[in-house]
PDB file as gemmi writes it, atoms N, CA and C in Angstrom:
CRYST1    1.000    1.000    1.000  90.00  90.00  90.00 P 1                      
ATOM      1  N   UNK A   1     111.692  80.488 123.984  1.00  0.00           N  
ATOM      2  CA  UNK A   1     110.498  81.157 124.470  1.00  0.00           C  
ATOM      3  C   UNK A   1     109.450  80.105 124.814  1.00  0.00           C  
ATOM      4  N   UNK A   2     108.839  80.467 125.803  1.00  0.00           N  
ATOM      5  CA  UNK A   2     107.685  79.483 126.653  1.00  0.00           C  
ATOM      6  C   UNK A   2     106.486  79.768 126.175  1.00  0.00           C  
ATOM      7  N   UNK A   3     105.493  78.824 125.299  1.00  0.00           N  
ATOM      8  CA  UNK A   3     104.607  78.583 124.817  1.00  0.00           C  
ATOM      9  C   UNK A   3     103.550  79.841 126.239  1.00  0.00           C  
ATOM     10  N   UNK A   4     102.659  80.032 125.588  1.00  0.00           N  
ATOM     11  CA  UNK A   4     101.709  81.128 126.879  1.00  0.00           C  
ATOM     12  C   UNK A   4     100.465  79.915 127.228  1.00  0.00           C  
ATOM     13  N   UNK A   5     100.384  79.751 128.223  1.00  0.00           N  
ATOM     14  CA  UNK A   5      99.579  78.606 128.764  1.00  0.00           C  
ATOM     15  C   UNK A   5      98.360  78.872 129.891  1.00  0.00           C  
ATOM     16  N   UNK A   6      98.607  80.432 130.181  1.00  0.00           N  
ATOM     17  CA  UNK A   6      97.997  81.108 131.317  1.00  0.00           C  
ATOM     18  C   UNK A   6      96.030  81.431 130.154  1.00  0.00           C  
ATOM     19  N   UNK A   7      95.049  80.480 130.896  1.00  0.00           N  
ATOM     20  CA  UNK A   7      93.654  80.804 130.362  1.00  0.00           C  
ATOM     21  C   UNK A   7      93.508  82.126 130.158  1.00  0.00           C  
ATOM     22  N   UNK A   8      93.641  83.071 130.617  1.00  0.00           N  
ATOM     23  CA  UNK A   8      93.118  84.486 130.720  1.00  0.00           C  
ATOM     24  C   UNK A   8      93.719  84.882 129.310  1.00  0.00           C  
ATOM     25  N   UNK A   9      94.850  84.595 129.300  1.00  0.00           N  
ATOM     26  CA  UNK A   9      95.471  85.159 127.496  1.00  0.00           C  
ATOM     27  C   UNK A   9      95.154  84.651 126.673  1.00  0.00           C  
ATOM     28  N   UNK A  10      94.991  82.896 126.949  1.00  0.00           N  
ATOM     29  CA  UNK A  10      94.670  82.810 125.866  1.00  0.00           C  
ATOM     30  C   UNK A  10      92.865  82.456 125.281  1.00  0.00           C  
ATOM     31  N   UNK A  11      91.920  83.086 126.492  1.00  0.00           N  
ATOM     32  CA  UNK A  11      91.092  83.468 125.849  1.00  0.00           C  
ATOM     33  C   UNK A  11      91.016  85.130 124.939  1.00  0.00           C  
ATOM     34  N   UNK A  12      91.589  85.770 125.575  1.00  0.00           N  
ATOM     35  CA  UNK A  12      91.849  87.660 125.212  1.00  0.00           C  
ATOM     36  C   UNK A  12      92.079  87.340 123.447  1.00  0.00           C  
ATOM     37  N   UNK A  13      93.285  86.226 123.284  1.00  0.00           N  
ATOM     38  CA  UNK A  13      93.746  85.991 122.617  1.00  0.00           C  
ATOM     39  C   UNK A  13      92.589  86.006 121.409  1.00  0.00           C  
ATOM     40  N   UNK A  14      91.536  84.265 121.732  1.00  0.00           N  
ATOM     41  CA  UNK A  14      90.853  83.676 120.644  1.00  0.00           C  
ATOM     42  C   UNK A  14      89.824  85.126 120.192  1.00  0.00           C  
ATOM     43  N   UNK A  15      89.255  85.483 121.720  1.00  0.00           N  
ATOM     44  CA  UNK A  15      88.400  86.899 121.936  1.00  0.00           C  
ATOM     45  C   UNK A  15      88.964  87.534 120.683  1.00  0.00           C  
ATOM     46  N   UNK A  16      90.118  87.971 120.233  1.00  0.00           N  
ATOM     47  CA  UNK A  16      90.660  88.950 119.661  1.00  0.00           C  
ATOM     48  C   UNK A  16      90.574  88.492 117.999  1.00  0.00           C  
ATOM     49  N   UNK A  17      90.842  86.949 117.911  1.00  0.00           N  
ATOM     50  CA  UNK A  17      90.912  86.620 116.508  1.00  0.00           C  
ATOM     51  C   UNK A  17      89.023  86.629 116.440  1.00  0.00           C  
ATOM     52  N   UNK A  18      87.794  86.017 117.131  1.00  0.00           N  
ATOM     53  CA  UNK A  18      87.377  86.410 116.795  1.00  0.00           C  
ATOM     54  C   UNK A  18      86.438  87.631 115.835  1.00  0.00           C  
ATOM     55  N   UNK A  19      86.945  88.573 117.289  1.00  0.00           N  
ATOM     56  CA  UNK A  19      86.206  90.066 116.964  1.00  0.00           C  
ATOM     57  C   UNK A  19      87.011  90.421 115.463  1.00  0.00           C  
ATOM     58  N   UNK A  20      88.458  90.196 115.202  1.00  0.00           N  
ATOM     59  CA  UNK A  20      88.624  90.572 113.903  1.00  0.00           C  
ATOM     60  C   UNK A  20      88.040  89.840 112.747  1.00  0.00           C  
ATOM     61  N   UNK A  21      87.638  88.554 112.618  1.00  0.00           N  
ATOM     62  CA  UNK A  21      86.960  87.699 112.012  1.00  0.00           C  
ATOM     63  C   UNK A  21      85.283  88.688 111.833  1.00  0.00           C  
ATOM     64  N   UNK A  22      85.093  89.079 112.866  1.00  0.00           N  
ATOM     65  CA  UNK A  22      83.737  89.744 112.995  1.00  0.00           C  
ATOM     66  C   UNK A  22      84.509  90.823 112.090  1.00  0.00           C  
ATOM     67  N   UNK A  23      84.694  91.720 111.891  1.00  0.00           N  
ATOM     68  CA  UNK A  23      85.247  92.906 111.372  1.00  0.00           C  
ATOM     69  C   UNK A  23      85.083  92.929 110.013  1.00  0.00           C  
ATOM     70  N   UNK A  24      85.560  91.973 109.748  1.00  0.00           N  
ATOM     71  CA  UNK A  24      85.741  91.449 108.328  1.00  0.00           C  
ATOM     72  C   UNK A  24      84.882  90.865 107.547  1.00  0.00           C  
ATOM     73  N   UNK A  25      83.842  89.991 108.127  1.00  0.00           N  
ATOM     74  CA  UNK A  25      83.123  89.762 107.248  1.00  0.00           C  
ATOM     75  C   UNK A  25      81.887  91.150 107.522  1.00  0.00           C  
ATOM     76  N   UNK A  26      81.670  91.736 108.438  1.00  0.00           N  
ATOM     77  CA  UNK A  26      80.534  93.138 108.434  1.00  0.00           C  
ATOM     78  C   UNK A  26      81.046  93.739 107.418  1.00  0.00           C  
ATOM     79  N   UNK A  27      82.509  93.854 107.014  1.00  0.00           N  
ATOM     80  CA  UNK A  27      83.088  95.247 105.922  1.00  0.00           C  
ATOM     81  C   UNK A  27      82.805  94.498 104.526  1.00  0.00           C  
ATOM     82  N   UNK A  28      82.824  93.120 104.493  1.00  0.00           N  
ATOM     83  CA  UNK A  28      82.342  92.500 103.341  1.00  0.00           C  
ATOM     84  C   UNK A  28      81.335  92.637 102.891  1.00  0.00           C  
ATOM     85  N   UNK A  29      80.308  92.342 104.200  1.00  0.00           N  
ATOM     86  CA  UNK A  29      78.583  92.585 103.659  1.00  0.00           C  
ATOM     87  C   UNK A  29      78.676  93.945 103.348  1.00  0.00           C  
ATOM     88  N   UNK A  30      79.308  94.869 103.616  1.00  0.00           N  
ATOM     89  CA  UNK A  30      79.384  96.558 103.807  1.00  0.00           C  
ATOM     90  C   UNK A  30      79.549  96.587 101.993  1.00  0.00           C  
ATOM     91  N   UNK A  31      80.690  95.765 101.734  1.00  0.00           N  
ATOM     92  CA  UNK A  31      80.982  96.594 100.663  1.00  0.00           C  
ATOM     93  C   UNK A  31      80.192  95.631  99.155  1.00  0.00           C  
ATOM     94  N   UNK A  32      79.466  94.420  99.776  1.00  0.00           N  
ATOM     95  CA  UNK A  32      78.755  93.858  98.962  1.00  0.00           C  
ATOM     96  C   UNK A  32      76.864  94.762  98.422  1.00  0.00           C  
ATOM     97  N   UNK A  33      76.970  95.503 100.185  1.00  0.00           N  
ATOM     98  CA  UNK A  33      76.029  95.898  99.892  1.00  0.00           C  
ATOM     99  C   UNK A  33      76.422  97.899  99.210  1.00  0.00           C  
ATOM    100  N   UNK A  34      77.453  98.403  99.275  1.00  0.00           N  
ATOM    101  CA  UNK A  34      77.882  99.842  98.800  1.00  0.00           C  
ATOM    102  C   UNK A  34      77.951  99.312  97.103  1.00  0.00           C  
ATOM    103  N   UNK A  35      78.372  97.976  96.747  1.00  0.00           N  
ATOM    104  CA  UNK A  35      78.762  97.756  95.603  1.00  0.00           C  
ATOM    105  C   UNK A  35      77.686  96.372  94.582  1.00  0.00           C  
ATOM    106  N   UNK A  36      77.221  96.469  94.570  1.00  0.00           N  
ATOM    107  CA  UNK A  36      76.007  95.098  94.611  1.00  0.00           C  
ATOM    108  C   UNK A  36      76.352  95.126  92.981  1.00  0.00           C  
ATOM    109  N   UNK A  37      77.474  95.789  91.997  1.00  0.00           N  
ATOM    110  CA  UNK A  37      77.171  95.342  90.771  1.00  0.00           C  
ATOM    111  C   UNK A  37      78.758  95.023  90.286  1.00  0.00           C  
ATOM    112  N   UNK A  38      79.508  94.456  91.711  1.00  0.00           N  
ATOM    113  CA  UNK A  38      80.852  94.069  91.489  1.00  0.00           C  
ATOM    114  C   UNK A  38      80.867  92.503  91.523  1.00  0.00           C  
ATOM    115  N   UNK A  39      81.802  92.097  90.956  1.00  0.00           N  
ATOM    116  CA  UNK A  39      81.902  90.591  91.085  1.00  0.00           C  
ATOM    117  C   UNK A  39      82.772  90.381  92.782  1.00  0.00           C  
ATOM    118  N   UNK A  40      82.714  88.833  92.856  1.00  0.00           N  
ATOM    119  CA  UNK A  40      83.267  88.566  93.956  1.00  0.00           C  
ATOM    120  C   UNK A  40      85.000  89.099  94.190  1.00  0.00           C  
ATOM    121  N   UNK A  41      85.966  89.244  93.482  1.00  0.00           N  
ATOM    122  CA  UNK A  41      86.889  89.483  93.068  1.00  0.00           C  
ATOM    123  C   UNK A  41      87.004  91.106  93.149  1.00  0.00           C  
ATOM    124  N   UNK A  42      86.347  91.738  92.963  1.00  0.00           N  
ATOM    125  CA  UNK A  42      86.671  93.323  93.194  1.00  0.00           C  
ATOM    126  C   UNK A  42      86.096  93.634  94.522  1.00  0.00           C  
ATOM    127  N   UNK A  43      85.599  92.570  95.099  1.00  0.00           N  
ATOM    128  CA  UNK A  43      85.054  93.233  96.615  1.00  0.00           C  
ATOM    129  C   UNK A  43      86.102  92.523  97.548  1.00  0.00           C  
ATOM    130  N   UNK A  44      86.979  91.676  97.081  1.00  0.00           N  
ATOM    131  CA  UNK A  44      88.001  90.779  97.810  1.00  0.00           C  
ATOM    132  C   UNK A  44      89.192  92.025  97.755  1.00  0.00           C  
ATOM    133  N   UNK A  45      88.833  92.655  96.505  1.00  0.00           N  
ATOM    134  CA  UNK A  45      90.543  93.428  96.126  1.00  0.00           C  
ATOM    135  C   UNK A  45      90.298  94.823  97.822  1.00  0.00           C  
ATOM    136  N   UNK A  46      88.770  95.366  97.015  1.00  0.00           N  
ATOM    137  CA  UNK A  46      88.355  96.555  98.270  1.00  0.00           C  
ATOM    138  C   UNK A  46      88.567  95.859  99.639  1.00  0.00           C  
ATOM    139  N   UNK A  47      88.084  94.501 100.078  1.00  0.00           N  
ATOM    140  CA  UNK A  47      88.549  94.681 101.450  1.00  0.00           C  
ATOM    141  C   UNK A  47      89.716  94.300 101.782  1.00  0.00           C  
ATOM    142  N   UNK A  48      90.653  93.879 100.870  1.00  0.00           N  
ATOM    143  CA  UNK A  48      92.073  93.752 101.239  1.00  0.00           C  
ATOM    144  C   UNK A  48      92.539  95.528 101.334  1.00  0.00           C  
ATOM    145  N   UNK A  49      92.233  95.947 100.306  1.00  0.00           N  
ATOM    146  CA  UNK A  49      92.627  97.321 100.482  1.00  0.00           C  
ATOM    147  C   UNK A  49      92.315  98.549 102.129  1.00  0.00           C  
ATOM    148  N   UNK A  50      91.106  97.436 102.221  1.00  0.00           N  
ATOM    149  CA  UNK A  50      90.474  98.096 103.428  1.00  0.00           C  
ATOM    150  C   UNK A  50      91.589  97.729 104.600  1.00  0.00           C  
ATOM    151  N   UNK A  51      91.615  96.340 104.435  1.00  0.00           N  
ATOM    152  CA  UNK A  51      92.524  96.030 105.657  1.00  0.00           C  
ATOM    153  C   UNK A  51      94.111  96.525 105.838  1.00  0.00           C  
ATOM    154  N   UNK A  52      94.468  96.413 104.653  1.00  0.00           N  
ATOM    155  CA  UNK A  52      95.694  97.062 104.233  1.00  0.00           C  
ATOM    156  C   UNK A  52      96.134  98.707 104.359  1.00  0.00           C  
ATOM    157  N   UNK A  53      95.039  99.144 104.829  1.00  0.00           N  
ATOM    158  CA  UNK A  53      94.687 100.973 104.386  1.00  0.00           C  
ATOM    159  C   UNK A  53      95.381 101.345 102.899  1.00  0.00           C  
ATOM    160  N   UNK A  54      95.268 100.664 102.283  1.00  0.00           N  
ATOM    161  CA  UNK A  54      95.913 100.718 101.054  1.00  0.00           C  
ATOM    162  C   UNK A  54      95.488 102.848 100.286  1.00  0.00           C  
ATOM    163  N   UNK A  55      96.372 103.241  99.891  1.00  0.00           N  
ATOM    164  CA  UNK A  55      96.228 104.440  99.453  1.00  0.00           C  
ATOM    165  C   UNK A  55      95.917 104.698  98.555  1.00  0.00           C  
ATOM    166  N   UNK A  56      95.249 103.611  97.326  1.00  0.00           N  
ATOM    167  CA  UNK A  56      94.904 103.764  96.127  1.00  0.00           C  
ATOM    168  C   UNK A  56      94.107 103.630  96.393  1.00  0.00           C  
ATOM    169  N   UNK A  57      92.831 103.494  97.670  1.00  0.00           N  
ATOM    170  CA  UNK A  57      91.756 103.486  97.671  1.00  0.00           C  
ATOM    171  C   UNK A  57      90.992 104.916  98.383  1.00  0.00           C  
ATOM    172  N   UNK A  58      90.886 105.743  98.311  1.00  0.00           N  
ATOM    173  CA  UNK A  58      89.717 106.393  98.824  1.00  0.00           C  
ATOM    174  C   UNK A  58      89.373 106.362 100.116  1.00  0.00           C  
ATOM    175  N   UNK A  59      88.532 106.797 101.128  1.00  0.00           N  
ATOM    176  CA  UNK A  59      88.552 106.700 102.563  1.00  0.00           C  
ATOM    177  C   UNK A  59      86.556 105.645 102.723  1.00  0.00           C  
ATOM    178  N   UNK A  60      86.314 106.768 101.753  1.00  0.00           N  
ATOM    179  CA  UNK A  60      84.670 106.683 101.745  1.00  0.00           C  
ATOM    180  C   UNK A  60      84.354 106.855 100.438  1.00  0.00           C  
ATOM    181  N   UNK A  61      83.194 106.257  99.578  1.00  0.00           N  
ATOM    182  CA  UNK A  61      83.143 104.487 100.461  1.00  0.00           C  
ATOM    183  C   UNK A  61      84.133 103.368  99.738  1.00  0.00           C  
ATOM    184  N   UNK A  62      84.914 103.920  99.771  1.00  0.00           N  
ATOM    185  CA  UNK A  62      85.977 102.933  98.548  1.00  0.00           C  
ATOM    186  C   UNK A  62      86.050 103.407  97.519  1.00  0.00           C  
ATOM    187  N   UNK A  63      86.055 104.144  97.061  1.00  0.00           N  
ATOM    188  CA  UNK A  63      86.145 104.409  95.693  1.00  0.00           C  
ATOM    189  C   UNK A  63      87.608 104.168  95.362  1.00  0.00           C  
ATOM    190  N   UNK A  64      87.769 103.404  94.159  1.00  0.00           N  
ATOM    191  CA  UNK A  64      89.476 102.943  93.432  1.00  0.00           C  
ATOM    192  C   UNK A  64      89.604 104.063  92.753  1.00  0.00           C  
ATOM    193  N   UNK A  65      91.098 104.234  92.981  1.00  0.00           N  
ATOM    194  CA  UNK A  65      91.941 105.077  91.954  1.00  0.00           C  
ATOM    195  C   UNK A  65      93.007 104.394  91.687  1.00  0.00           C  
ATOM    196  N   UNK A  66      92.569 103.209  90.382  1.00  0.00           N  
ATOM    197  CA  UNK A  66      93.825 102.325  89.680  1.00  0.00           C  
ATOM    198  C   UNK A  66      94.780 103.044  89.123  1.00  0.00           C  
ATOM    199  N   UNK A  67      94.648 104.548  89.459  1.00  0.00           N  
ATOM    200  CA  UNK A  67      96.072 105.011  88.115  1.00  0.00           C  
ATOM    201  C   UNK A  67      97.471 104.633  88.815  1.00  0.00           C  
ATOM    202  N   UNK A  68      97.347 104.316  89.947  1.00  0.00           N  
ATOM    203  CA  UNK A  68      99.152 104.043  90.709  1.00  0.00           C  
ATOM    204  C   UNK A  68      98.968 105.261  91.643  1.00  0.00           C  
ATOM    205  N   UNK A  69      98.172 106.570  91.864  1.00  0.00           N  
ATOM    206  CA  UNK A  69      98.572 107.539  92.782  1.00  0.00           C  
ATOM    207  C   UNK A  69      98.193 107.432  93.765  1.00  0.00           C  
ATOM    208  N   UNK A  70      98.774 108.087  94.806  1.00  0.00           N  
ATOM    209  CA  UNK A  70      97.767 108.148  95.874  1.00  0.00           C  
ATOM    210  C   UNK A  70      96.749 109.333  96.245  1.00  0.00           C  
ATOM    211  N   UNK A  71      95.588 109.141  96.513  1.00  0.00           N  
ATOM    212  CA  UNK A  71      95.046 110.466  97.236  1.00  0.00           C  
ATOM    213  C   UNK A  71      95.264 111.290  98.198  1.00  0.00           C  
ATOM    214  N   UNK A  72      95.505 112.545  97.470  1.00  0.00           N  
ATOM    215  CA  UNK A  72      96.022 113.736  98.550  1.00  0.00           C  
ATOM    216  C   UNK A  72      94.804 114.840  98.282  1.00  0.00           C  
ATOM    217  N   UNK A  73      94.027 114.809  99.111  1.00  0.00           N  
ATOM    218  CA  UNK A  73      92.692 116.009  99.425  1.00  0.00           C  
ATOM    219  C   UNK A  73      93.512 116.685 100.670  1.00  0.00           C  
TER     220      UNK A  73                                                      
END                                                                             
């Protein structure tokens, strides 16, 4: 396979890792500021979970449910 060398992609490209870079740290400040009495470590776990759509978490605003289930509303 041929390396992609064409400018237009691979700005779309950097464009793209940016804006997710952007994503990520707004959901950080998001959940630093929903959670302001968590350590650094439980707001790392929520936005992995965020990114992950992880199902032990809640939709809004994160709320954990460590028992192992998932939420079914």
């Amino acid at each position: 396979m041929e390396p992609i060398r064409d400018p237009k992609v691979l700005a779309r490209v950097r464009l793209m890792f940016d804006l997710y870079e952007a994503a990520e740290e707004i959901m950080r400040q998001n959940l630093l500021r929903w959670f302001p009495q968590e350590n650094e470590d439980l707001i790392e776990r929520r936005l992995r979970a965020w990114l992950r759509k992880d199902p032990n978490f809640r939709h809004t605003p994160f709320e954990a449910d460590f028992s192992g289930r998932s939420n079914s509303h």
